[in-house]
BALOBA-1460 file (C-alpha; in Angstrom, 3 decimals):
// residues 246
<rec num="1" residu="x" x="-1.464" y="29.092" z="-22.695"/>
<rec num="2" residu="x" x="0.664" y="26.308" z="-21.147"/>
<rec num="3" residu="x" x="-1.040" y="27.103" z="-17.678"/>
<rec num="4" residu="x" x="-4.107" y="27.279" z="-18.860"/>
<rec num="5" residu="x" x="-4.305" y="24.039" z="-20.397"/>
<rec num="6" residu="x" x="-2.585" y="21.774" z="-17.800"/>
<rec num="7" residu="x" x="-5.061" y="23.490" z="-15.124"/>
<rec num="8" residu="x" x="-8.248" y="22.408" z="-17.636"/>
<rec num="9" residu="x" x="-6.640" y="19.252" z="-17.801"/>
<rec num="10" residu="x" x="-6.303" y="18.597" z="-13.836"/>
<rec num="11" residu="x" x="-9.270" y="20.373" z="-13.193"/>
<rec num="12" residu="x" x="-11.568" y="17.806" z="-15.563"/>
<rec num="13" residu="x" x="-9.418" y="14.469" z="-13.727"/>
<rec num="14" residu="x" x="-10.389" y="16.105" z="-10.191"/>
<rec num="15" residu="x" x="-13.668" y="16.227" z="-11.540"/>
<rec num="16" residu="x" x="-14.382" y="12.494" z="-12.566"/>
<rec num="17" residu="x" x="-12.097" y="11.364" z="-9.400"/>
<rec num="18" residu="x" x="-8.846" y="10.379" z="-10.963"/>
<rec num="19" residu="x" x="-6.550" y="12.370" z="-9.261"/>
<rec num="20" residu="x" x="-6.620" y="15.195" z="-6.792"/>
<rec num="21" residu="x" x="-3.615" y="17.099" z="-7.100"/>
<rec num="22" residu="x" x="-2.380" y="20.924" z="-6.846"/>
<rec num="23" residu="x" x="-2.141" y="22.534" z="-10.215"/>
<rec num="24" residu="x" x="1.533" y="22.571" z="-10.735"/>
<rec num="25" residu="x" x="3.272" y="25.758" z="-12.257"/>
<rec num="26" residu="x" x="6.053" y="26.271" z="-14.284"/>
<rec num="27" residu="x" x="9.888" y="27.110" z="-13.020"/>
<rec num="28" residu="x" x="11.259" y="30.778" z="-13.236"/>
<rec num="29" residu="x" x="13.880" y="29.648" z="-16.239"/>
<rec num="30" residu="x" x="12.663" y="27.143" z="-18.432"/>
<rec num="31" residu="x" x="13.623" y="28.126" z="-21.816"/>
<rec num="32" residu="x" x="16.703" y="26.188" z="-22.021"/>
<rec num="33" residu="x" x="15.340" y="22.692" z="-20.921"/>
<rec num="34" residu="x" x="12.391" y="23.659" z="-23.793"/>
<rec num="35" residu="x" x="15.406" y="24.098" z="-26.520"/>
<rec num="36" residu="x" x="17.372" y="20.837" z="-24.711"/>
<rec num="37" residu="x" x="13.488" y="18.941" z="-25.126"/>
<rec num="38" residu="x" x="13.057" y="20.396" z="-28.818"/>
<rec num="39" residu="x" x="16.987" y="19.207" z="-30.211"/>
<rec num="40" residu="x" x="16.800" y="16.062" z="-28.602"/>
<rec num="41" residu="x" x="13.620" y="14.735" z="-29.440"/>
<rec num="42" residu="x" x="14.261" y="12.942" z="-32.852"/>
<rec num="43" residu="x" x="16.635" y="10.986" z="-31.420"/>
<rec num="44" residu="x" x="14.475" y="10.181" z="-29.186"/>
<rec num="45" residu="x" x="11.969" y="9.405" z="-31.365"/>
<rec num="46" residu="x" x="13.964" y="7.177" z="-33.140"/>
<rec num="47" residu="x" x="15.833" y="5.302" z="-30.245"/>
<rec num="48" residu="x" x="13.556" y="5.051" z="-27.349"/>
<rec num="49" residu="x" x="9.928" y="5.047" z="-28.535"/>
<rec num="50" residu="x" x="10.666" y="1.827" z="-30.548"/>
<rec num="51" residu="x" x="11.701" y="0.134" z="-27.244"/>
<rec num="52" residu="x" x="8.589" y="0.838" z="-25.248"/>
<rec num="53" residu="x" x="6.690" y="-0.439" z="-28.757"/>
<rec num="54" residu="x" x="8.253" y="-3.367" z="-28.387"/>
<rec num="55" residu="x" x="7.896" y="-3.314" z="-24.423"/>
<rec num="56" residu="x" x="4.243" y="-3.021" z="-24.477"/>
<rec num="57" residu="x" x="3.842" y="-5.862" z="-26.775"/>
<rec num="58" residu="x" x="5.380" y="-8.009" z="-24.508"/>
<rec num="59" residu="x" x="4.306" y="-6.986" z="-21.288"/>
<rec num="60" residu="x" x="2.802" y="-9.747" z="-19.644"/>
<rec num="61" residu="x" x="0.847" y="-8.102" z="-16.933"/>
<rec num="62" residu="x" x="2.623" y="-8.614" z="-14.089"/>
<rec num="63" residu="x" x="3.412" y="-6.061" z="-11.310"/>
<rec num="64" residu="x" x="6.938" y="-6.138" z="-12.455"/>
<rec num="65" residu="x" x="6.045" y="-5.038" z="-15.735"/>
<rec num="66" residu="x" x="3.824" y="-2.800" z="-13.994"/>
<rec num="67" residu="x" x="6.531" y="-0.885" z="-12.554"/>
<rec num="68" residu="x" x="8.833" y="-1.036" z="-15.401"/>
<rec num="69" residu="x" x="5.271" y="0.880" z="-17.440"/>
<rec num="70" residu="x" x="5.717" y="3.528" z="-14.724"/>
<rec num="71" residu="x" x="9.145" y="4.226" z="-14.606"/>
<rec num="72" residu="x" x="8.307" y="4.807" z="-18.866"/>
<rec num="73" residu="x" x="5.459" y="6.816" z="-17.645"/>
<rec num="74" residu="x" x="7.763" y="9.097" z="-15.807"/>
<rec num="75" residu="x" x="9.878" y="9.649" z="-19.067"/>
<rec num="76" residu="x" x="7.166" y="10.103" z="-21.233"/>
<rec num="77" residu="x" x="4.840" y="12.037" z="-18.846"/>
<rec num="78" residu="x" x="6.887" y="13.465" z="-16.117"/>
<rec num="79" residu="x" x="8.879" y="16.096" z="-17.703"/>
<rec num="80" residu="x" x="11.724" y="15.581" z="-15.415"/>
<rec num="81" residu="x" x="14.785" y="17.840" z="-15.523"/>
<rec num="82" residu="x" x="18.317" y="16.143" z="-13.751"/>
<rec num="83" residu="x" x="18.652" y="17.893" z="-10.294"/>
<rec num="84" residu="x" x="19.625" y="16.532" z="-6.919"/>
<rec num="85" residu="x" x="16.456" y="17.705" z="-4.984"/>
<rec num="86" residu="x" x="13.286" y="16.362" z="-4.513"/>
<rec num="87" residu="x" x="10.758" y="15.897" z="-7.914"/>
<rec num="88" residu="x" x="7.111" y="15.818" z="-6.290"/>
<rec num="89" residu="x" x="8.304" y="19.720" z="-4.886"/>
<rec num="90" residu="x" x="10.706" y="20.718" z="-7.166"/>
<rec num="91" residu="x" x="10.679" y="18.797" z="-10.868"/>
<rec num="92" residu="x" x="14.135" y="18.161" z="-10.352"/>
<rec num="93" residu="x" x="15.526" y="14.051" z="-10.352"/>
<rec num="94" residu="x" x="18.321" y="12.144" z="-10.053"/>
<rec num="95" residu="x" x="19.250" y="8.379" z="-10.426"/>
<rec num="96" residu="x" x="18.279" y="7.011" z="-7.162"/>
<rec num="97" residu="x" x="15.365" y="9.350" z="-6.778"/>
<rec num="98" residu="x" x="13.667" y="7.873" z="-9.843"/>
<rec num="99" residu="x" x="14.168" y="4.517" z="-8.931"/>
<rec num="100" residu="x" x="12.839" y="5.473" z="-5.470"/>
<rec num="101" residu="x" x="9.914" y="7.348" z="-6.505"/>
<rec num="102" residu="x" x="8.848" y="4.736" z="-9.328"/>
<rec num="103" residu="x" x="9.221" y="1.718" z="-6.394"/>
<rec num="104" residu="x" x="7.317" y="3.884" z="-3.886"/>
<rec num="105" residu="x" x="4.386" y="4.628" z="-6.449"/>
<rec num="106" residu="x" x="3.820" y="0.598" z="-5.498"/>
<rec num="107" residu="x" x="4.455" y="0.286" z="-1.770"/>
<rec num="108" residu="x" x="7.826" y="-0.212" z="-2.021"/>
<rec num="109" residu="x" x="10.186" y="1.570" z="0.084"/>
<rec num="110" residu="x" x="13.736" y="2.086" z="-1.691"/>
<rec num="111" residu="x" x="16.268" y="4.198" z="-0.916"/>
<rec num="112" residu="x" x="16.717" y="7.908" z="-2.564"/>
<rec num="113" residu="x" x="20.953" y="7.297" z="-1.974"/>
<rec num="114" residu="x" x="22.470" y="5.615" z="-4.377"/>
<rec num="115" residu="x" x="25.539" y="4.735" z="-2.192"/>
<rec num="116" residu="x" x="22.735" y="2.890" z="-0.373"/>
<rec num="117" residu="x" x="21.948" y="0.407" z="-3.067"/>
<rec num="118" residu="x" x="24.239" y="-2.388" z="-2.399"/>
<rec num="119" residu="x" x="21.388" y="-2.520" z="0.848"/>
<rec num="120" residu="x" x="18.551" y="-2.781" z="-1.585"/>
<rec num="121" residu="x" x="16.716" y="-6.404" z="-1.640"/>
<rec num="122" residu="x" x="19.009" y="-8.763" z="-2.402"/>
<rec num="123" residu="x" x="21.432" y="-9.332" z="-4.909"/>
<rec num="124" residu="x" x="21.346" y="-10.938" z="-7.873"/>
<rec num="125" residu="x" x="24.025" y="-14.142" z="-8.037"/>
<rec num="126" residu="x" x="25.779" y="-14.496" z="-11.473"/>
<rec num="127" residu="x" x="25.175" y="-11.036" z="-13.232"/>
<rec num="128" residu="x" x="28.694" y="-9.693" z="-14.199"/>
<rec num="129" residu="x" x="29.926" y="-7.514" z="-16.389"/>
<rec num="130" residu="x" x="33.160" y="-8.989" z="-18.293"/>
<rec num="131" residu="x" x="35.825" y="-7.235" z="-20.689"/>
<rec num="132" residu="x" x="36.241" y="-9.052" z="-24.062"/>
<rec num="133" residu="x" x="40.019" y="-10.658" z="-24.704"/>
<rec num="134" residu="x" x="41.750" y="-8.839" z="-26.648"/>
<rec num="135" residu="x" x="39.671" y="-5.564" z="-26.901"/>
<rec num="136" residu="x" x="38.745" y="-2.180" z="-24.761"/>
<rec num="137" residu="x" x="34.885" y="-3.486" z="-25.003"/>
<rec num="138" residu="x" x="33.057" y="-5.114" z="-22.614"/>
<rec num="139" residu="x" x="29.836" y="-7.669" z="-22.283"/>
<rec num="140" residu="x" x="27.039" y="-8.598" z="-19.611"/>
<rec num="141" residu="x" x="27.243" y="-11.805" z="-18.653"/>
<rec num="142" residu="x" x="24.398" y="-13.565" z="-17.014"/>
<rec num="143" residu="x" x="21.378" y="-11.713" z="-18.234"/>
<rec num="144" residu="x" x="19.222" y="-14.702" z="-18.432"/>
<rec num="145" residu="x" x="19.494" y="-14.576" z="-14.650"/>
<rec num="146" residu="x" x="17.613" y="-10.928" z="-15.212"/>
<rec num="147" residu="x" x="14.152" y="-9.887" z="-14.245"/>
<rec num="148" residu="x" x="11.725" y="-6.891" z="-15.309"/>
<rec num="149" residu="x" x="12.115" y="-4.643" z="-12.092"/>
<rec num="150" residu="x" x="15.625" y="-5.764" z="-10.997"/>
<rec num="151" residu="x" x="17.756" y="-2.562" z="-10.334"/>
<rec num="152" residu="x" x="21.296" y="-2.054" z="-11.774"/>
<rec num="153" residu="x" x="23.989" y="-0.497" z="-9.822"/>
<rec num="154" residu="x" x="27.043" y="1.279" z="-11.438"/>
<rec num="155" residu="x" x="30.191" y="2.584" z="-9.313"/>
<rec num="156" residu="x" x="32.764" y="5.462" z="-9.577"/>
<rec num="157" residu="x" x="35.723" y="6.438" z="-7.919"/>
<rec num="158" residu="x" x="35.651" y="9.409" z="-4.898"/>
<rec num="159" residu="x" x="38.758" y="11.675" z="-4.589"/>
<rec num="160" residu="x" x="40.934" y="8.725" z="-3.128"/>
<rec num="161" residu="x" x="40.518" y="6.302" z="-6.070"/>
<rec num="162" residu="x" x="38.062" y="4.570" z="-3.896"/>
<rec num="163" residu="x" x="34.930" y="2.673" z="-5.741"/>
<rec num="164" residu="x" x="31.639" y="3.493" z="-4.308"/>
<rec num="165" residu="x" x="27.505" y="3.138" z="-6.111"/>
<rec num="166" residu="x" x="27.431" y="6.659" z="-8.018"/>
<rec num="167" residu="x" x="24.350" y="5.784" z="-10.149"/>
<rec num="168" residu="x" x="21.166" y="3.130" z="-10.335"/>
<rec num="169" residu="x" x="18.731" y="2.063" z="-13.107"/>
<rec num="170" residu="x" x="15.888" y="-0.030" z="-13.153"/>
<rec num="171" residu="x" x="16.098" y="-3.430" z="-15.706"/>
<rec num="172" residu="x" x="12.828" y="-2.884" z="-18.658"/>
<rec num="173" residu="x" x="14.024" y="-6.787" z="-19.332"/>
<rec num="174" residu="x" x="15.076" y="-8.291" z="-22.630"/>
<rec num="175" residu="x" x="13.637" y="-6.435" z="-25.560"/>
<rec num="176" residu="x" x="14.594" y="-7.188" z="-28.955"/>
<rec num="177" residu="x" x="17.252" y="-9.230" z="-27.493"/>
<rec num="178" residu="x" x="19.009" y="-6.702" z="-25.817"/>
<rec num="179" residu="x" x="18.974" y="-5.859" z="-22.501"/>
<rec num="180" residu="x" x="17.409" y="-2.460" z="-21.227"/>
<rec num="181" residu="x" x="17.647" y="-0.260" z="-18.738"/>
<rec num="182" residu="x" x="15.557" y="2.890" z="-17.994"/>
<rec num="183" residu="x" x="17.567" y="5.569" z="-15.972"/>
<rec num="184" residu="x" x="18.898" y="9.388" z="-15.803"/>
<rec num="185" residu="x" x="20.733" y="9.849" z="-18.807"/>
<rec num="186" residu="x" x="22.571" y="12.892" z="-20.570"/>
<rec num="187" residu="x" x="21.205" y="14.025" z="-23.808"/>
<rec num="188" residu="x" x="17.444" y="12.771" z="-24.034"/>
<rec num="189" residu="x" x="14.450" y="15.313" z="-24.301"/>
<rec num="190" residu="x" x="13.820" y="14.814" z="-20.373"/>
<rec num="191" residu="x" x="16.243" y="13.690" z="-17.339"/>
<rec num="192" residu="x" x="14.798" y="9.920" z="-18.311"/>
<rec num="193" residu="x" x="16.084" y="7.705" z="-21.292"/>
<rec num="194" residu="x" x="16.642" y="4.016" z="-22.036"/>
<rec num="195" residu="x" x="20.434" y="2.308" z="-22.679"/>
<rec num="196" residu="x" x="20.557" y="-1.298" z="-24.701"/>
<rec num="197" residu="x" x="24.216" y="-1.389" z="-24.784"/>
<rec num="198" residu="x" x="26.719" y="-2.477" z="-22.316"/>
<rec num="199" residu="x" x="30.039" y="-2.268" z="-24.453"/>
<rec num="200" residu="x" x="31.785" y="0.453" z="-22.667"/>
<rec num="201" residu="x" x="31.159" y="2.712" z="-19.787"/>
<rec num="202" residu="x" x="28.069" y="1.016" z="-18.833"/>
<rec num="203" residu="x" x="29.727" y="-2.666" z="-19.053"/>
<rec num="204" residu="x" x="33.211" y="-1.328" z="-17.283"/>
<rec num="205" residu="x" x="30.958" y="0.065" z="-14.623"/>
<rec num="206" residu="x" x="28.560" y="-1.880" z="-13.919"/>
<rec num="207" residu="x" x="28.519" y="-3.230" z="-10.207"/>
<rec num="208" residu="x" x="25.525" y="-5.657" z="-10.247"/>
<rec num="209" residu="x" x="21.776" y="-6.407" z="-9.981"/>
<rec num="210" residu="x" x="19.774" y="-5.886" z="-6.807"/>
<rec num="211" residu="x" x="16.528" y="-7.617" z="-6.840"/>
<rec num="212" residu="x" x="13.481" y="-5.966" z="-4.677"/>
<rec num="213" residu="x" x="10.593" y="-8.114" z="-6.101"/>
<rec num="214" residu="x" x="9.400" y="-11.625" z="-5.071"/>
<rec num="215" residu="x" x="8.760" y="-14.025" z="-7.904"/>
<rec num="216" residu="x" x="5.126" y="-13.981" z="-7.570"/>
<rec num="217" residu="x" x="5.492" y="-10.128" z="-8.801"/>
<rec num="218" residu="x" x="6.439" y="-11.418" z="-12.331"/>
<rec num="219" residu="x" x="3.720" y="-13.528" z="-12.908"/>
<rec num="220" residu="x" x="0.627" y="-12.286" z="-14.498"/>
<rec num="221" residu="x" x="-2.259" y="-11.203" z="-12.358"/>
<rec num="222" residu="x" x="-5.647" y="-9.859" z="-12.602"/>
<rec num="223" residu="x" x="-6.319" y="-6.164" z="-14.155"/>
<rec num="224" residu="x" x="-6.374" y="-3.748" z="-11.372"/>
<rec num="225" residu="x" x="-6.519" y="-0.513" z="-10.257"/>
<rec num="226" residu="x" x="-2.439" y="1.415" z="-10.374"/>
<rec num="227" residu="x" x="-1.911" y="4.186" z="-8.234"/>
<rec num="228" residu="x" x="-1.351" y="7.459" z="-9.036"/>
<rec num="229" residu="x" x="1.939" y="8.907" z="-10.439"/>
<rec num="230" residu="x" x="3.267" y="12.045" z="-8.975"/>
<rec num="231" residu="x" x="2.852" y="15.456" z="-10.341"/>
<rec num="232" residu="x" x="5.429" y="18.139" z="-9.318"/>
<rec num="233" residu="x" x="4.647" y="21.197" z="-7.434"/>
<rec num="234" residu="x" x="6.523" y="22.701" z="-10.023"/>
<rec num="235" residu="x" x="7.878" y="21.855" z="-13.770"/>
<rec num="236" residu="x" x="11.246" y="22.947" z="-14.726"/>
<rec num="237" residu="x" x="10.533" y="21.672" z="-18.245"/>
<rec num="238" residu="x" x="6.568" y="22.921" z="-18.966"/>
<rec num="239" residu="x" x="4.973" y="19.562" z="-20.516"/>
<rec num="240" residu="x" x="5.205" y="19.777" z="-24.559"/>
<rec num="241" residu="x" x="1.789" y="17.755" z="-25.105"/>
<rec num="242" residu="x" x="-0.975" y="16.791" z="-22.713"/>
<rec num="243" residu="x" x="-0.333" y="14.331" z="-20.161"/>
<rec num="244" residu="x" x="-1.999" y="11.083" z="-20.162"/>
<rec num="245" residu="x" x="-2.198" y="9.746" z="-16.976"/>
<rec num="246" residu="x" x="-2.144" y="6.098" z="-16.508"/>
């Protein structure tokens, strides 16, 4: 039934020009990622969906924003299962391969290696993370100095105790009056989820802000065309509702 509807689908955007794309198919062992989609969706429901609510309703129209809508997209639409190979063949993602594949849906080139990302654009001055006296909690300081699009590096240590970037997320921007972050994350319905807090692993690991975008990308511009997103060869999560491409 899946197959059948996703090739309809396809078939009727190839038809009015949208897209052209191969009909994907499904991978050999899905039923897992189907039971990891089902348990994890009311959380989801309840944490993330607000956020891109709240997103949308400020979005200001800007290609920054722009990109920040596709990288939600991705984790709404993509069905995107956490793998280190290559989504558009495989349906597989990891950190640095989302951020690369959302910036490359615009022209951007971006590297796919998150050791790499202290490369990327240029950094962002006065963006720290800072642990609070007196406590095993930590807080961003600097946000302010944030911009829709900016990407967030986060290190680990190798064998040797040796920092290095192990994993990248792209800034959504202030909402609510938090700051968010869009990324591969453990324990949401797909590979994709959002994170609002910076109090502990995300605060004592956070690295800093790389900024790819000019300015002129956050200001608002004239409706136009967006290009396509990518569809995978192959799903290793079979999409649970249709897809609405952008």
């Amino acid at each position: 039934m899946f197959k059948k509807s996703i090739s309809f689908f396809l078939s009727i955007l190839f038809v009015i020009g949208l897209i052209a794309l191969p009909v994907p198919s499904a991978g050999a062992s899905t039923s897992t990622n189907v039971r990891n989609y089902q348990v994890n969706y009311p959380a989801y429901a309840k944490f993330e969906l607000p956020i891109v609510k709240a997103f949308q309703a400020q979005d200001n129209g800007s290609k920054a924003n722009d990109i920040v809508a596709r990288a939600i997209w991705y984790m709404e639409n993509g069905y995107m299962i956490y793998g280190h190979s290559k989504y558009p063949t495989t349906g597989y993602i990891d950190c640095s391969n989302f951020v690369s594949l959302v910036y490359k849906d615009f022209g951007y080139k971006v590297t796919s290696a998150a050791r790499n990302y202290n490369t990327v654009g240029t950094k962002v001055s006065g963006v720290y993370s800072q642990k609070i006296s007196g406590s095993s909690k930590y807080t961003l300081v600097g946000v302010d100095k944030l911009k829709p699009g900016d990407v967030f590096t986060f290190w680990k240590t190798d064998s040797n105790g040796d920092r290095y970037i192990g994993h990248v997320a792209l800034y959504m921007g202030k909402i609510n009056g938090k700051p968010a972050i869009i990324h591969t994350i453990n324990g949401r319905p797909t590979a994709i989820g959002i994170t609002t807090s910076f109090t502990y692993w995300y605060g004592e690991h956070f690295a800093g802000a790389r900024r790819v975008l000019s300015s002129s990308a956050q200001l608002a511009q004239a409706q136009q065309k967006t290009p396509a997103p990518v569809i995978p060869l192959k799903y290793q999560l079979p999409p649970q509702k249709a897809i609405v491409m952008p």
